[in-house]
N, C-alpha and C positions, 0 to 999 in steps of 0.2 A: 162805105164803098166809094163815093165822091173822093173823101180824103188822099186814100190811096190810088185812086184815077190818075187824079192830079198831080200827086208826089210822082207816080211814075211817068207821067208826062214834063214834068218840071225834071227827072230825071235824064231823059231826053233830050232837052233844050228846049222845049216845046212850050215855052212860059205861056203865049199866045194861046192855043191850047189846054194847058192848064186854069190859065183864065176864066174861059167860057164854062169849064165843067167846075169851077167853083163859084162863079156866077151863078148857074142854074141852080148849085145847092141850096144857096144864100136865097133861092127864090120860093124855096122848099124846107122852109124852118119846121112843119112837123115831121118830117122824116129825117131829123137826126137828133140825139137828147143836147142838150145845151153845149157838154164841155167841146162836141162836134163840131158843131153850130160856131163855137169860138174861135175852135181850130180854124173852120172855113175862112172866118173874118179874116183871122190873125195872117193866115195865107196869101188872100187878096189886099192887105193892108201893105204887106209888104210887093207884092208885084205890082202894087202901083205907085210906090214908094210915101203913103199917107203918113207920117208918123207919129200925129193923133188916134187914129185909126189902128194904127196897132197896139196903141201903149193901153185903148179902150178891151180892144180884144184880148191882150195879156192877163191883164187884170181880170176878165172873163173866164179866162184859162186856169186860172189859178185859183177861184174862187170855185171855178167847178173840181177840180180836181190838185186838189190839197196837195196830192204827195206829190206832184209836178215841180220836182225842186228847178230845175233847170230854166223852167217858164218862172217862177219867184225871182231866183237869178236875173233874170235878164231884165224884168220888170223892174229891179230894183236897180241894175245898170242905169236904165234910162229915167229913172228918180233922180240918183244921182245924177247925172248929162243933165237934166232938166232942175238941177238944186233946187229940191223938192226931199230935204236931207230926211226927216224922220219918217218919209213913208218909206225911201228908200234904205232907212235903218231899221225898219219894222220887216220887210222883206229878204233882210239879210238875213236876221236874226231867224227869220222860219227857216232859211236853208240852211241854218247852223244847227238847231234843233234834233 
């Protein structure tokens, strides 16, 4: 429910907004199973612009939810930006899989 709040408010333009109701999630880690939980990070990583912070939630993302090729993808982008080549070749390889 958070996730989709937020997506629709970031829909919006409403990032500020978005913010605060993925804040409160992030405050309430039993009320969503993990890969949720990751999403939230991975959401607030990026509207705060951390890019630590996202690449930790990615990774999150991906571990929880395998078939997530696009989160692999993007994981594996910023391996490579970050030439960090064999994890970002080990993440290729799962979306080519």
């Amino acid at each position: 429910a958070y996730l989709g709040w937020a997506q629709l408010l970031l829909s919006t333009g409403d990032r500020e907004g978005a913010q605060r109701v993925l804040t409160d999630a992030a405050n309430r880690p039993k009320l969503q199973p993990e890969g949720d939980r990751a999403r939230v990070d991975l959401i607030l990583a990026e509207l705060r612009g951390d890019v630590d912070a996202r690449r930790e939630a990615l990774a999150r993302v991906v571990a929880a939810s395998p078939a997530d090729l696009q989160a692999a993808r993007t994981l594996g982008e910023m391996e490579q930006n970050a030439r960090r080549f064999p994890e970002a070749i080990a993440l290729f390889r799962k979306v080519l899989e």
